[in-house]
MIPA-136435 format. One record per residue: residue in one letter; x, y, z of N, C-alpha, C, O, CB in turn. Coordinates in steps of 0.1 Angstrom, whole numbers, plus 5000, padded with zeros to 4 digits. Glycine has a CB too. Example, Ala and Ser with C-alpha at 12.3 -4.5 7.8 and 13.67 -1.06 7.14 Angstrom:
2
 resn n_east n_north n_up ca_east ca_north ca_up c_east c_north c_up o_east o_north o_up cb_east cb_north cb_up
    A   5132    4943 5078    5123     4955  5078   5132    4967 5078   5142    4967 5085    5113     4955  5090
    S   5128    4978 5071    5137     4989  5071   5129    5000 5079   5134    5011 5080    5141     4994  5057
This chain:
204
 resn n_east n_north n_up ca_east ca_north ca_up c_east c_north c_up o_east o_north o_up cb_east cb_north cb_up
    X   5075    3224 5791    5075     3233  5779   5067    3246 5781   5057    3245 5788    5070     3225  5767
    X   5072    3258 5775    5064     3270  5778   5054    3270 5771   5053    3265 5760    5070     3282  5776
    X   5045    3276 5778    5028     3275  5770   5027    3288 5763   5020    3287 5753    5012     3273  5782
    X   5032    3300 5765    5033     3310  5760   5044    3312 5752   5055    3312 5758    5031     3317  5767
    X   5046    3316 5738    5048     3316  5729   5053    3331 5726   5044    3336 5719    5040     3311  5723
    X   5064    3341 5728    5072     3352  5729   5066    3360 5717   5063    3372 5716    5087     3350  5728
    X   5066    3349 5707    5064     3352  5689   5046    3355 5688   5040    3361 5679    5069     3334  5675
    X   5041    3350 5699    5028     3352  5694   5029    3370 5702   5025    3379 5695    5015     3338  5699
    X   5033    3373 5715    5036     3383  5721   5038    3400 5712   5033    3412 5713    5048     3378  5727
    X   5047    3392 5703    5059     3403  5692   5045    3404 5679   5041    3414 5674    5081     3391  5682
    X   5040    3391 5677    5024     3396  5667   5015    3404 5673   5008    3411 5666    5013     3383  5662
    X   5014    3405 5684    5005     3411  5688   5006    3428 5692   4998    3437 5694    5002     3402  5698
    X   5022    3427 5692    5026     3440  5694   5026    3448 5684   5027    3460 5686    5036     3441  5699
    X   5026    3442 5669    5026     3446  5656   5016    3449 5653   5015    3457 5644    5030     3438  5647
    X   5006    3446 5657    4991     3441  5651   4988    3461 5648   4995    3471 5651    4976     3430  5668
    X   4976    3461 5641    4967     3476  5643   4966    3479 5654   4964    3471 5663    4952     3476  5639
    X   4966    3493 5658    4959     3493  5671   4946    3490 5675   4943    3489 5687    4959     3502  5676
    X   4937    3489 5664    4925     3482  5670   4922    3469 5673   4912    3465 5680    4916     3484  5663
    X   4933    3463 5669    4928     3444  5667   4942    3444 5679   4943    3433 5682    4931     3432  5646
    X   4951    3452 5685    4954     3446  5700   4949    3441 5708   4953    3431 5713    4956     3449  5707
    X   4935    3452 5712    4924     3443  5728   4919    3429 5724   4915    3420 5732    4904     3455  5733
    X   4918    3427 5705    4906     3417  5709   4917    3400 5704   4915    3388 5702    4886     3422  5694
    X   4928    3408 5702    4937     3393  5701   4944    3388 5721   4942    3378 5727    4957     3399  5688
    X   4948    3398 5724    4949     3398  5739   4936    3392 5744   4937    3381 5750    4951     3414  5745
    X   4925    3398 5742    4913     3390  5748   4910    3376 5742   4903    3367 5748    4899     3400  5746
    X   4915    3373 5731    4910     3360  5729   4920    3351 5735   4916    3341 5741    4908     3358  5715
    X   4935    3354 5733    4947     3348  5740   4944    3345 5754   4948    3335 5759    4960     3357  5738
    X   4939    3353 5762    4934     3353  5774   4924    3343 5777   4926    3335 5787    4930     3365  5777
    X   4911    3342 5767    4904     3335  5772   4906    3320 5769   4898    3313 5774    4895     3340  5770
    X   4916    3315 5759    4917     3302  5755   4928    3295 5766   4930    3283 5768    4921     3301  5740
    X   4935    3307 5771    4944     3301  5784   4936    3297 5793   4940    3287 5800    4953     3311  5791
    X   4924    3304 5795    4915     3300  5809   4907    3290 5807   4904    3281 5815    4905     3312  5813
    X   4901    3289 5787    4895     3278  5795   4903    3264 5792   4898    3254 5797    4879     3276  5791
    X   4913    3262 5787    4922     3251  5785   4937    3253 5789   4945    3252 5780    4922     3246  5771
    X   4941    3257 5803    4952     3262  5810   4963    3249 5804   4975    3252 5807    4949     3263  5829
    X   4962    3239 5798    4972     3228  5791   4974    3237 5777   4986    3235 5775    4964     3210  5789
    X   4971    3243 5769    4969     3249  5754   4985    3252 5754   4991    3253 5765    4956     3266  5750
    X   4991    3253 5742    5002     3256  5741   5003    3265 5730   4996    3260 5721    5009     3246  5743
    X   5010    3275 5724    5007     3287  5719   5021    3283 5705   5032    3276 5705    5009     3302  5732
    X   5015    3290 5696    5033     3285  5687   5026    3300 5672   5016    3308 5672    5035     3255  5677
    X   5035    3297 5662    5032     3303  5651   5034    3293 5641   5043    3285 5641    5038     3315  5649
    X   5024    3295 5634    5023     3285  5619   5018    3292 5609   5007    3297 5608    5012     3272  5620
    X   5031    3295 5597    5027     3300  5589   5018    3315 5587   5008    3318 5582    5025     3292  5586
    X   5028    3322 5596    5030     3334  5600   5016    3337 5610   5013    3349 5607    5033     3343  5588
    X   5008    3332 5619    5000     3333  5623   4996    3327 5640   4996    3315 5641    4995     3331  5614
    X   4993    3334 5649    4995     3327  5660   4984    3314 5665   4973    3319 5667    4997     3338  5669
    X   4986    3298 5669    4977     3291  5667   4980    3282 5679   4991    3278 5682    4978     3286  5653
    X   4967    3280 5687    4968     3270  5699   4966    3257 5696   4957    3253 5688    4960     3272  5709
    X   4975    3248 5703    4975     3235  5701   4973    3227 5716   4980    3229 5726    4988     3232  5693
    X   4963    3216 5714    4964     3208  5725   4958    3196 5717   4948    3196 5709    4956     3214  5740
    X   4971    3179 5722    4969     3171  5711   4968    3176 5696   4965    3167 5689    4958     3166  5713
    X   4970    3185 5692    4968     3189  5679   4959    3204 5676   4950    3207 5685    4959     3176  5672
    X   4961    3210 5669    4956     3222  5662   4942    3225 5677   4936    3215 5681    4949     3216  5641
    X   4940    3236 5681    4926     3237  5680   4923    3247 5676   4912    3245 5670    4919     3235  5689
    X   4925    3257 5675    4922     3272  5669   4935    3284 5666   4947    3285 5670    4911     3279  5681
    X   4928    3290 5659    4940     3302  5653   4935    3315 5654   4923    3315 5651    4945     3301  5637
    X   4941    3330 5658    4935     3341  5650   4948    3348 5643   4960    3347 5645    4925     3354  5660
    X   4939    3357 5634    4949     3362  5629   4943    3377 5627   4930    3378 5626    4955     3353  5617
    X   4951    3387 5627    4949     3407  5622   4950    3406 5609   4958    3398 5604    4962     3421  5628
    X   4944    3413 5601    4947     3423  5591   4945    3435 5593   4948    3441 5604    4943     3421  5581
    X   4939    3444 5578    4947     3459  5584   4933    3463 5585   4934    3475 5587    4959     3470  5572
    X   4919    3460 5586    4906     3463  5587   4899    3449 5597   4887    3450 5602    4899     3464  5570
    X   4905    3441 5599    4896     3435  5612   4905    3423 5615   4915    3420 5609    4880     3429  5608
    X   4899    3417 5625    4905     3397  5628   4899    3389 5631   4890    3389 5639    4914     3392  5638
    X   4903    3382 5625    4896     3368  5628   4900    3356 5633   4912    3355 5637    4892     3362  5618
    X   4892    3349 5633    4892     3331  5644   4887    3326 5638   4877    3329 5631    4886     3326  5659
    X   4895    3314 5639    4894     3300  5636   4891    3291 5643   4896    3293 5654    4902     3296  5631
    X   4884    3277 5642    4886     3264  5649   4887    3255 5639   4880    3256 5629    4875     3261  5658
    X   4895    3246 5641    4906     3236  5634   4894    3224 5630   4893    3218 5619    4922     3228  5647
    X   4883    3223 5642    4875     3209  5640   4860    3218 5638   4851    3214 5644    4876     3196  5655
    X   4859    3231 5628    4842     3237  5634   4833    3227 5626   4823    3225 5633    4838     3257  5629
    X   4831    3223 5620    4826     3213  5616   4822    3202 5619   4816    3194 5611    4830     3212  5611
    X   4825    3199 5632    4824     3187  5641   4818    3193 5651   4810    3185 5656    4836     3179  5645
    X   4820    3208 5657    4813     3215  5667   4796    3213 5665   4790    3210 5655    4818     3229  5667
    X   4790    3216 5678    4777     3208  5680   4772    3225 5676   4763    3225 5667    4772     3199  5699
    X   4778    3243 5681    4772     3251  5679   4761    3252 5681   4753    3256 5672    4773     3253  5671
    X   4758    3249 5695    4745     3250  5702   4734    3268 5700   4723    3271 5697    4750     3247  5719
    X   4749    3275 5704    4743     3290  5699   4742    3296 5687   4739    3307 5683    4749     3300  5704
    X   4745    3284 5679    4742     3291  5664   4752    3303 5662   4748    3312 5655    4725     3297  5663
    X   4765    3304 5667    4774     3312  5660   4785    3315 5647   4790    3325 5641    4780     3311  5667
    X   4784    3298 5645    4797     3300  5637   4791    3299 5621   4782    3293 5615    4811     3287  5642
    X   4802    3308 5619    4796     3314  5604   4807    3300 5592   4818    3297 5590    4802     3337  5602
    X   4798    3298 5589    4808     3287  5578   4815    3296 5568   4811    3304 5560    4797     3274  5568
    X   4827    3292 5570    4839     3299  5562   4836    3298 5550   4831    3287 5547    4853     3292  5564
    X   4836    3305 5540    4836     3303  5521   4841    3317 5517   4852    3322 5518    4817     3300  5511
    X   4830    3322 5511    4841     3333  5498   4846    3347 5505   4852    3356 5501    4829     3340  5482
    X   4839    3344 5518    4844     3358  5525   4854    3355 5534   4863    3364 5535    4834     3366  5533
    X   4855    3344 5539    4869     3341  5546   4871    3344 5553   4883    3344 5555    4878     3342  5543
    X   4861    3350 5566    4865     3360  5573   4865    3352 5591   4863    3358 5601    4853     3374  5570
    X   4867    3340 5589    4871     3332  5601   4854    3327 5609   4844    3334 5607    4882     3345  5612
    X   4853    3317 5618    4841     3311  5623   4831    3323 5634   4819    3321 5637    4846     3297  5631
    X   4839    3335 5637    4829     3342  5642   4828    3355 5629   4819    3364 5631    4835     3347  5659
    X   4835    3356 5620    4828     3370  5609   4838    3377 5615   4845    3375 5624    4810     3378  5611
    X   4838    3389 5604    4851     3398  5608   4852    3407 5625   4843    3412 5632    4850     3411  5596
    X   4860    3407 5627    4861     3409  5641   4870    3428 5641   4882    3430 5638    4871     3392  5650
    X   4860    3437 5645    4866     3449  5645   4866    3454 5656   4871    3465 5658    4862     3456  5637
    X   4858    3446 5667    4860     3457  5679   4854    3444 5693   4847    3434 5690    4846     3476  5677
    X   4857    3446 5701    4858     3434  5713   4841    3430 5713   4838    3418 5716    4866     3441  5732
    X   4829    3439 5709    4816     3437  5709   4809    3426 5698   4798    3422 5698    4810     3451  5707
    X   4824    3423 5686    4817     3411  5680   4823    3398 5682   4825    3389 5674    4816     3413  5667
    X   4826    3399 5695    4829     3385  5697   4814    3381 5711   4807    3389 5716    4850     3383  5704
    X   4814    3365 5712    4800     3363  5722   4808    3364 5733   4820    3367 5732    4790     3347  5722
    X   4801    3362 5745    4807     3368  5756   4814    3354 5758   4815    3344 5752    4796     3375  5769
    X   4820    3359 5772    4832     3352  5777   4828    3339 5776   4831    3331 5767    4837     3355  5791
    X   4822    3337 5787    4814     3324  5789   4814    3310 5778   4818    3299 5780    4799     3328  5790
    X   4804    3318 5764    4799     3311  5757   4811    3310 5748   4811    3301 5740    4786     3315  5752
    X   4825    3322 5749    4834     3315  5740   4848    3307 5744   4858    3303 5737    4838     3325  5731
    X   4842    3305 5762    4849     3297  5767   4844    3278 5762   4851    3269 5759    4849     3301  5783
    X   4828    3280 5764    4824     3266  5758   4828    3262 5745   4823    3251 5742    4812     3264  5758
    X   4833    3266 5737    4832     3268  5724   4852    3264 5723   4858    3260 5713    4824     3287  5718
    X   4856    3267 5734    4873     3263  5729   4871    3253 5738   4878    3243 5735    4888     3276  5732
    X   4864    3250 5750    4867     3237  5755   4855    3225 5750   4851    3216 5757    4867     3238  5772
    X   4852    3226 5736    4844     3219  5733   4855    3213 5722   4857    3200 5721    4831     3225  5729
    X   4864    3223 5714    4871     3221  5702   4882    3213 5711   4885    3202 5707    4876     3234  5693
    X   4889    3219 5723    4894     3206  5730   4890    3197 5733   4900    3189 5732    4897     3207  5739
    X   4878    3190 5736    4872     3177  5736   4874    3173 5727   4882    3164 5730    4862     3175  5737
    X   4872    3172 5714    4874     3168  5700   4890    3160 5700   4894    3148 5699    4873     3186  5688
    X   4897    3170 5703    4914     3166  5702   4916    3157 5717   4925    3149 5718    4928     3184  5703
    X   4910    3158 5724    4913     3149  5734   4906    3136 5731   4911    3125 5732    4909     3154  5748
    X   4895    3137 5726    4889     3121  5720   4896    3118 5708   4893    3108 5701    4871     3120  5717
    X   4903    3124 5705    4911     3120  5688   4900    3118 5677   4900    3108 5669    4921     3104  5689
    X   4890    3128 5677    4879     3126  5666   4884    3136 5658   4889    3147 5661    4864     3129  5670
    X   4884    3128 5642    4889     3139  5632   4879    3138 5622   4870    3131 5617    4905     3135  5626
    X   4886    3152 5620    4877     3158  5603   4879    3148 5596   4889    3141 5596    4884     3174  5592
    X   4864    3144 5588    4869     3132  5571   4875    3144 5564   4872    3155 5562    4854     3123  5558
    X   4886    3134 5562    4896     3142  5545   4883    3143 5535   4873    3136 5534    4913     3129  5536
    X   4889    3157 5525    4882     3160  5520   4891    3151 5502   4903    3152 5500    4880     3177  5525
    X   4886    3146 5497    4892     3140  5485   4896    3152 5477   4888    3161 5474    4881     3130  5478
    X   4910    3153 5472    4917     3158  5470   4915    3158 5450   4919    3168 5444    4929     3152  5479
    X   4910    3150 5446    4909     3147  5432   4898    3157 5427   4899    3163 5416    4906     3131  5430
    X   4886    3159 5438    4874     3166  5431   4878    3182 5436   4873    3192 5431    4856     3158  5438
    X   4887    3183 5443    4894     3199  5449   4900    3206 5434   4895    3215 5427    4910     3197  5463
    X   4915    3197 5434    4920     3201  5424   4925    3191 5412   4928    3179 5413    4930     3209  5429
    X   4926    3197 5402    4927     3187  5391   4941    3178 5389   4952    3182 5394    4923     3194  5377
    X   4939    3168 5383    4950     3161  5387   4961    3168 5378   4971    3168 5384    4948     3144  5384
    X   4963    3175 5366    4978     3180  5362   4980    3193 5374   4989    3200 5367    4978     3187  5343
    X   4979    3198 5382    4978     3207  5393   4985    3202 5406   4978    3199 5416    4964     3209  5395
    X   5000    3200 5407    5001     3194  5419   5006    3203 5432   5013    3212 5434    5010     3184  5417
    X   4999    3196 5439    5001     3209  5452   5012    3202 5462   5012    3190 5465    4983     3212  5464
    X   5018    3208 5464    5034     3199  5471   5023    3196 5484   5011    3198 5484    5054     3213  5477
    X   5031    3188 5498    5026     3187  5506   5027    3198 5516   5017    3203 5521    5029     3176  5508
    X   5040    3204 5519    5042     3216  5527   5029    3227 5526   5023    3232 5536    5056     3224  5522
    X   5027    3230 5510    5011     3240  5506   5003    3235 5515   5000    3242 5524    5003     3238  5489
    X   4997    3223 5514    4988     3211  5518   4986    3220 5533   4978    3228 5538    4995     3193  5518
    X   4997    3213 5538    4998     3214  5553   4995    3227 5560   4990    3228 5571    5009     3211  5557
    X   4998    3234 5554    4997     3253  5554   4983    3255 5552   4978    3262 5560    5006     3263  5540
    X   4976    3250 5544    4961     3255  5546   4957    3249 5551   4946    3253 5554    4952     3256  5537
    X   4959    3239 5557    4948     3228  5567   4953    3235 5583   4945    3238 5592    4954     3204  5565
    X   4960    3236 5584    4966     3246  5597   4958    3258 5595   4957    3263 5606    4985     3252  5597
    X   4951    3265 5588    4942     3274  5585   4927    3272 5579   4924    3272 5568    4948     3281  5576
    X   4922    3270 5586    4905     3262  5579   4899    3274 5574   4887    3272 5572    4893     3253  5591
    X   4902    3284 5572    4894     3293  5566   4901    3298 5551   4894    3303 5541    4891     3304  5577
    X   4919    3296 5550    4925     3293  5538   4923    3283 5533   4925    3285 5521    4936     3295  5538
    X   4921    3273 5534    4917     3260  5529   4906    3259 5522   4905    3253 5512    4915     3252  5538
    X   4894    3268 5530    4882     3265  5521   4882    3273 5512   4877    3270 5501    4868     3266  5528
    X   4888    3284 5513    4890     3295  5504   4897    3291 5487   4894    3297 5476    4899     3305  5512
    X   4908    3277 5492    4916     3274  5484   4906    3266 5474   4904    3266 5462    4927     3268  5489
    X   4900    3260 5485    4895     3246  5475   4879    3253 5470   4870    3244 5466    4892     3228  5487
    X   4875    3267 5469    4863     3274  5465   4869    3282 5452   4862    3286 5442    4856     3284  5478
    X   4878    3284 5453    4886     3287  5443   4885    3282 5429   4882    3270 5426    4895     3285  5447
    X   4887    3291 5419    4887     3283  5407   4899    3277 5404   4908    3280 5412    4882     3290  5396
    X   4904    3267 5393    4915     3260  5391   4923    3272 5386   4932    3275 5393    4914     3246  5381
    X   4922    3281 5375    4933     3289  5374   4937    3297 5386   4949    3299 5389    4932     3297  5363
    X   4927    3302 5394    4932     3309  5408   4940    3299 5420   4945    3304 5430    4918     3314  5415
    X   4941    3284 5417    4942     3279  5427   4959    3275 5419   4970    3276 5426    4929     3267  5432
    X   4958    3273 5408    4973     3275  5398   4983    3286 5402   4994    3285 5406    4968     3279  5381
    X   4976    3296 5399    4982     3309  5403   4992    3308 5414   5005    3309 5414    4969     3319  5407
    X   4984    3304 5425    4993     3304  5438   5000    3292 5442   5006    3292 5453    4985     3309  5450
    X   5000    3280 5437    5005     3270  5439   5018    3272 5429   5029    3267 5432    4996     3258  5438
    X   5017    3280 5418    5031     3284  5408   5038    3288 5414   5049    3282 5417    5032     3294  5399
    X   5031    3302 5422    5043     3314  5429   5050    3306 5438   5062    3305 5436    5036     3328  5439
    X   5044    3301 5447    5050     3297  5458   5062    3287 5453   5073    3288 5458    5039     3290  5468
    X   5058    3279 5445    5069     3264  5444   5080    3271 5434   5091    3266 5432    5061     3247  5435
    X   5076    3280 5428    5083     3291  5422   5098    3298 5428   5108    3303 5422    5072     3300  5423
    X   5095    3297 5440    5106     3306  5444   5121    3301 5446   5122    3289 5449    5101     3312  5456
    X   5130    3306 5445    5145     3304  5444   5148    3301 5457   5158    3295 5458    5153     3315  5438
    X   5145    3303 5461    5153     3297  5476   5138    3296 5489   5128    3303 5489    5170     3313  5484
    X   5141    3287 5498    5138     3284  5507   5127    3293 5515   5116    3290 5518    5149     3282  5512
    X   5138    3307 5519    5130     3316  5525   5120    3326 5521   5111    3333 5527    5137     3321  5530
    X   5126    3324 5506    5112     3334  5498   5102    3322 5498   5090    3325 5495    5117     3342  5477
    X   5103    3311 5501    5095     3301  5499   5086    3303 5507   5075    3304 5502    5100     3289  5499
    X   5087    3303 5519    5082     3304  5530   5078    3317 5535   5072    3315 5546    5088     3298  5536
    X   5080    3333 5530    5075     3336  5526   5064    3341 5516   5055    3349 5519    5080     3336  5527
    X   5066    3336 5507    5054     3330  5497   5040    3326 5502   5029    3331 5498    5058     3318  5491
    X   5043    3316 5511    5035     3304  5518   5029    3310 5528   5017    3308 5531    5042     3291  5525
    X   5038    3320 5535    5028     3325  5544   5019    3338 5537   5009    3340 5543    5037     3331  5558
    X   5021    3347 5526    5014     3358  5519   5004    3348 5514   4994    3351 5519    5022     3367  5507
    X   5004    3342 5510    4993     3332  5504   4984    3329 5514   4972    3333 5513    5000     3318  5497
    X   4987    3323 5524    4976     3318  5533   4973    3333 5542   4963    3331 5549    4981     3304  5544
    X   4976    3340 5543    4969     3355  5546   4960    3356 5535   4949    3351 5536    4980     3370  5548
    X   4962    3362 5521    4953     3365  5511   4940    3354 5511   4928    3357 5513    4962     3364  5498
    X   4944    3341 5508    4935     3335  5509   4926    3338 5525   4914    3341 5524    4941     3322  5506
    X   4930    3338 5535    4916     3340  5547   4917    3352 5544   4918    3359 5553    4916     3338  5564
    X   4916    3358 5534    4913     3370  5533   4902    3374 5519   4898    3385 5514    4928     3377  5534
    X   4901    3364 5517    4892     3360  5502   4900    3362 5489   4893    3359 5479    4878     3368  5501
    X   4909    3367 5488    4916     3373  5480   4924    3364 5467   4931    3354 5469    4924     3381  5489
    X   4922    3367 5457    4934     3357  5444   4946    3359 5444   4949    3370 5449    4932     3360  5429
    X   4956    3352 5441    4966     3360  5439   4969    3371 5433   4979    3377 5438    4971     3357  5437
    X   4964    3376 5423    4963     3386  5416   4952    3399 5423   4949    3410 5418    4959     3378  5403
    X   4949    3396 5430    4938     3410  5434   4941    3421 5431   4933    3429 5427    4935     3415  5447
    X   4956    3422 5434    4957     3438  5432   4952    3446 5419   4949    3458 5417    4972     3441  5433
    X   4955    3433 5410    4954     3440  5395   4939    3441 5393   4935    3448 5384    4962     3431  5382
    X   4930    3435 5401    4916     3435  5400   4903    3444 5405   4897    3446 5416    4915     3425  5404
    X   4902    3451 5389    4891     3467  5394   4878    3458 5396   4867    3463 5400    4887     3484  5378
């Protein structure tokens, strides 16, 4: 199976021109230090998998960010990773220029640590779903799955208040066909790592 992913290639060619070097540099360095990683897109975002999820980044139009699937289980010996909440801005903070990422080295230990995790099959405890969102609020499973593929939309979702978290579980299940669906699903989990409501725009 190809480990490189064409689609993650074609995102990267899209991207800002500032957030090219530092998606190339990160793509680079998770090949090196887990040459098994295998590359795909999930919900519009490019994300490595070995045994399962281990990390994601993604551009927007002012910086990019990274993710790790298990940071919460990481030991974070250097005291890097910034716990995801209202800023959303991924486990290293917004990323605008190749100088805020740690050096090579220390963010090679840091993806072959999150591979250990998936090679011992140690998982995140589920987070109880009842105290997140309220029970007349149902979140299909596809939503579900879409933010947990994103740990920094996830926390964002579940920091959320219930009508903000309403808001976007409407739109999305909302939509008339399939592909606006999934459309939807992927604007949503951008906004969200992006701290954002559904409604921002309208918000001075």
């Amino acid at each position: 199976m190809q480990k490189r992913d064409p689609r993650v290639d074609k995102y990267i060619l899209e991207a800002a021109d500032f957030a090219r070097p530092i998606l190339i540099h990160l793509r680079e360095l998770i090949h090196i230090a887990c040459p098994e990683i295998r590359e795909t897109i999930k919900w519009g975002i490019p994300h490595f998998d070995y045994k399962g999820t281990v990390c994601n980044m993604a551009s927007f139009k002012q910086h990019c960010s990274f993710g790790f699937w298990k940071a919460s289980l990481m030991t974070d010996n250097n005291g890097l990773l910034e716990k995801v909440g209202k800023t959303a801005m991924g486990h290293f903070g917004q990323l605008r220029h190749l100088g805020n990422l740690p050096s090579d080295e220390v963010f090679k230990e840091y993806i072959r640590e999150a591979v250990r995790l998936n090679k011992e099959n140690i998982k995140v405890a589920a987070k109880p779903r009842a105290s997140a969102i309220k029970k007349d609020l149902e979140v299909p499973d596809y939503f579900i799955k879409a933010l947990e593929a994103v740990p920094m939309a996830q926390e964002q979702f579940h920091n959320f208040s219930y009508s903000h978290k309403k808001e976007y579980v409407e739109w999305v299940t909302e939509a008339k066909t399939e592909a606006t669906r999934e459309k939807r699903l992927a604007t949503t989990v951008e906004w969200l790592s992006e701290g954002k409501p559904r409604m921002w725009k309208y918000v001075k």
